[in-house]
C-alpha positions as CSV (number, residue, x, y, z in Angstrom):
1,X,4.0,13.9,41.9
2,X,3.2,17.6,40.4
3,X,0.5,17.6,37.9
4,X,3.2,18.7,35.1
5,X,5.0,15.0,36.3
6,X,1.9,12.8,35.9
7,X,1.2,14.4,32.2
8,X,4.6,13.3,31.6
9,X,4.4,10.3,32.4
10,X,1.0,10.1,30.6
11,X,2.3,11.6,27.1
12,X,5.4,9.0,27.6
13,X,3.0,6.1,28.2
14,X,0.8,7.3,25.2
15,X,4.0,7.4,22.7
16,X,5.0,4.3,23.6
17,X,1.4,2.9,22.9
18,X,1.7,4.5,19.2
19,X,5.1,3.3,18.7
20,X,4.2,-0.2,19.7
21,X,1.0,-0.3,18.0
22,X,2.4,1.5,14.1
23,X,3.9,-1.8,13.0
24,X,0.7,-3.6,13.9
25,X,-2.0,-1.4,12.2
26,X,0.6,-0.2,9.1
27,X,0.7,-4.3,8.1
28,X,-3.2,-4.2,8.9
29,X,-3.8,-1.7,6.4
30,X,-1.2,-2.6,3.6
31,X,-3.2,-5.9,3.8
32,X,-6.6,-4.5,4.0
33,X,-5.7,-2.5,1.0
34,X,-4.6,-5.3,-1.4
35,X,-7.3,-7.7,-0.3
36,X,-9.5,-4.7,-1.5
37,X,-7.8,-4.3,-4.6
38,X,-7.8,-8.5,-5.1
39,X,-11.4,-7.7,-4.8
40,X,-11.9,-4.7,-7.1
41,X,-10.0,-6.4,-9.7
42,X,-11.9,-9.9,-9.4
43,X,-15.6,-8.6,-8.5
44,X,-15.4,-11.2,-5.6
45,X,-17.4,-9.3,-3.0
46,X,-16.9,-11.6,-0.2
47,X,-16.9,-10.0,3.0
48,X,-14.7,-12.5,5.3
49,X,-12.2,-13.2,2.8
50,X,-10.4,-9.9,4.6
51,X,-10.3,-11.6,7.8
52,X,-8.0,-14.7,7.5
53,X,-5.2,-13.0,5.7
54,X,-5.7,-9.5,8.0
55,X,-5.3,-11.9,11.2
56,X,-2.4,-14.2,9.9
57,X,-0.4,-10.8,9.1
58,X,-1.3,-9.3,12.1
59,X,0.2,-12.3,13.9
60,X,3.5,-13.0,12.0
61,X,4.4,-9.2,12.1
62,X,3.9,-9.6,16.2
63,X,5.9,-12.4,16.7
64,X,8.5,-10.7,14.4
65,X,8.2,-7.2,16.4
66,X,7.9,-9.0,20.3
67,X,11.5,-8.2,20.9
68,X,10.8,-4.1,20.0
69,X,7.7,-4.6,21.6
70,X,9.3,-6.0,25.3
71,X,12.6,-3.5,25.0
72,X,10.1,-0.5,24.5
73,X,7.6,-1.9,27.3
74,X,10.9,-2.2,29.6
75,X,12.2,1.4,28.7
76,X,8.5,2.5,30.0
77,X,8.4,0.7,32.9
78,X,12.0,1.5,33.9
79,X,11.2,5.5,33.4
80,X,8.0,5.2,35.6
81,X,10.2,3.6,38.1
82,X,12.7,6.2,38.0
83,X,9.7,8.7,38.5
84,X,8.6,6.5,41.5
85,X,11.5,6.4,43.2
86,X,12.7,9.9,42.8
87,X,9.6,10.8,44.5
């Protein structure tokens, strides 16, 4: 492999890490946000009342974005193979 080839591959692998990754941190965020504002808006300055709801988002929005998650993780790997074995 050329060094042009391997930073292919390498911006390839680092797109697909975004893309998998957006869903994840965009429902971490929205969530952060309105715990922050629950807080704002009540005075209730409790720092681990964030985590539960953050994690339990976090979690249902993976199990609802595993099947994009495997597809794009397949179209990866099946590229890298096609750079393997063309040599």
């Amino acid at each position: 492999m050329t060094g042009a080839e391997v930073l292919d591959v390498a911006n390839d692998g680092i797109y697909t890490l975004l893309k998998i990754s957006a869903p994840l941190m965009i429902v971490a965020l929205v969530v952060g946000l309105l715990i922050a504002l629950f807080q704002a808006l009540t005075q209730i300055q409790e720092m681990t009342i964030v985590f539960v709801p953050k994690i339990l988002a976090i979690f249902l929005t993976l199990i609802l974005t595993l099947p994009f998650i495997a597809a794009t993780l397949a179209g990866l790997m099946g590229r890298i193979v096609v750079h393997i074995a063309g040599g």
